[in-house]
Steps between C-alpha positions, in 0.01 A plus 500: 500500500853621627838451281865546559686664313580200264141418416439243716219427784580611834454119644494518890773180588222298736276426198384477125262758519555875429557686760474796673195612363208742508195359737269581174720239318479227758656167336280187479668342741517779770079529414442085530672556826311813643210335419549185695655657750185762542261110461717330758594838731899425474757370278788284564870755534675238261201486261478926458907433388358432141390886523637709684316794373196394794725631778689782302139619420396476831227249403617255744649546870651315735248248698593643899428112635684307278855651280413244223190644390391819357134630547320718174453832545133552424408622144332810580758622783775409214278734260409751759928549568571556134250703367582753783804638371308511208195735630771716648655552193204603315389725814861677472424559132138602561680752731737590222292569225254707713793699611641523159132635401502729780861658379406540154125606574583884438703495213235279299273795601769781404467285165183489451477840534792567232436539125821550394636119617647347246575103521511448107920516532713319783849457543650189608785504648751209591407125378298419776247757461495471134463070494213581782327728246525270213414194694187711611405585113549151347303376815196676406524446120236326374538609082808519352833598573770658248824568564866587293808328650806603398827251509679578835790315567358488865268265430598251742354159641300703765357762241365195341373348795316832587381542184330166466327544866402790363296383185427171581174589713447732221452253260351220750235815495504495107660807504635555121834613488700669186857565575719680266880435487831655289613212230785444722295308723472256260875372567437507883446150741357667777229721298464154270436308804267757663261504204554109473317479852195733468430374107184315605340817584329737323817683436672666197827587441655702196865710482587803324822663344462792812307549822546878665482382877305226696059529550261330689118522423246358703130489386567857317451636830819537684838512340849456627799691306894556642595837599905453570709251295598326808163384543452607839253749446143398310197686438175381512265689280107467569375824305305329190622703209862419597434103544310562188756673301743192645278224330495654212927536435511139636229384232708740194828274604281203577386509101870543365625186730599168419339196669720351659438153395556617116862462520763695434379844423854608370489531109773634248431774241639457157769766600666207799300731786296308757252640664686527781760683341220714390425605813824564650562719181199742587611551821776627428419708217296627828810585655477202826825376648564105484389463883150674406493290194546168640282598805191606250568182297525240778864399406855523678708767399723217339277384304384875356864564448478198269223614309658832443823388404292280246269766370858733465627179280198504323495924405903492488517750754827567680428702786167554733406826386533393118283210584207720586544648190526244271198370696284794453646490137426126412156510505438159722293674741232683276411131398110400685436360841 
């Protein structure tokens, strides 16, 4: 029940058993004991040393007439002192919520009366607020949820461990998931091993040359999109044609992507261009910086670098503004998707 903090049992030193513990956990032995104790109406001091949880918990006291024996403290007066605290709590939180009610009484009515509220768009600000939100939404899902992940070098240990107490219930539920990733996730441990421990569910998972930004759909009701690049600001859009709209650019991608379990997605054209190379090479024909680039492809800006000084190999090009020419001259990107 309790740990250190190396993983082991907290052990109490005068016996075997685990101890302390919770009187709703009682240990066999402390229960064999009660019971004769409550049958005989006391209980040897020496014998209660095999668990001492009877006299932490208050279940037996001292005998007045005799220091070597305890006396049982009657099952309903035990009962009767714990569930007190308990009936007090829920009184104070009766009280609460009927003050809370009371409070907020006026401005449900000021809202009832309003037809110009609008709850179809909420910002989120801060992580807290926004992980409350999307905890809230995935609670409630019942259908299907989509969303587009792009790489993030932040995805750390505890990202993963959010992430998987996030969907797991979903898809305990049979919640189907489709997740869509950048091909660069295809080289990553952490998003390997993330999709490694949900693959018995009914999940799908597929990458793509580019994502535009991260989305969250639950149900095709309620949507979750970022609104700073620091991803401390969310909106959560309720207003149908938007969620709508949403679906349908995730489901256009969704239909160009790769499954992820097809292997490498990464094939090269009879001119020596892969298709990552392709990519980068549109971009900037578009005019984006290598940051922007490597951001929108799910990359390192390393790594672009090394694609461009490849695809500059490749053309001949000796400068970055003849590149973009030679580019937009070659012909490589009018070839089809």
């Amino acid at each position: 029940m309790f740990r250190t903090l190396g993983g082991g049992d907290l052990v109490a030193n005068r016996t075997k058993a685990t101890h302390p513990h919770a009187v709703t956990q009682l240990c066999e032995e402390g229960g064999r004991l009660y019971a004769n104790a409550l049958r005989t109406g006391r209980a040897a001091r020496v014998d209660a040393e095999s668990a001492p949880c009877l006299v932490d918990l208050a279940l037996l006291v001292p005998d007045p007439d005799d220091a070597d024996w305890l006396r049982p403290v009657p099952p309903s007066v035990a009962l009767a002192q714990r569930l007190h605290p308990i009936e007090q709590e829920i009184n104070e939180r009766r009280r609460l919520s009927v003050e809370l009610a009371d409070v907020f009484e006026p401005f449900l009515a000021l809202s009832a009366q309003s037809a110009t509220t609008d709850h179809s768009i909420t910002v989120l600000e801060g992580a807290a607020r926004i992980n409350e939100a999307l905890n809230l939404a995935t609670g409630q899902c019942r259908s299907e949820m989509l969303t587009i992940q792009p790489s993030d070098d932040r995805f750390s240990e505890r990202s993963l461990a959010l992430g998987l107490e996030r969907d797991r219930p979903m898809i305990e539920r049979g919640v189907r998931i489709r997740t869509l990733y950048q091909h660069t996730a295809r080289h990553s441990p952490e998003k390997l091993g993330y999709v490694a421990q949900l693959a018995n569910g009914k999940v799908e998972y597929r990458t793509i040359a580019e994502v535009v930004e991260r989305l969250i759909v639950c149900d095709a009701t309620v949507a979750f999109i970022p609104a700073r690049d620091d991803q401390q600001v969310a909106l959560e859009l309720r207003h149908p044609g938007l969620v709508r709209y949403l679906v349908k650019v995730f489901e256009f991608m969704w239909a160009r992507a790769v499954p992820l379990s097809a292997g490498a997605p990464y094939e090269t054209d009879p001119g020596g261009i892969t298709d990552i190379q392709y990519s980068i090479a549109k971009l900037l024909v578009e005019g984006h910086v290598d940051e922007a680039i490597a951001r929108r492809l799910g990359m390192n800006v390393r790594t672009c670098r090394a694609h461009i000084a490849k695809l500059a190999a490749i053309l001949g090009s000796g400068s970055r503004a003849q590149l973009g020419f030679l580019i937009a001259q070659s012909g490589i990107l009018e070839r089809e998707d």
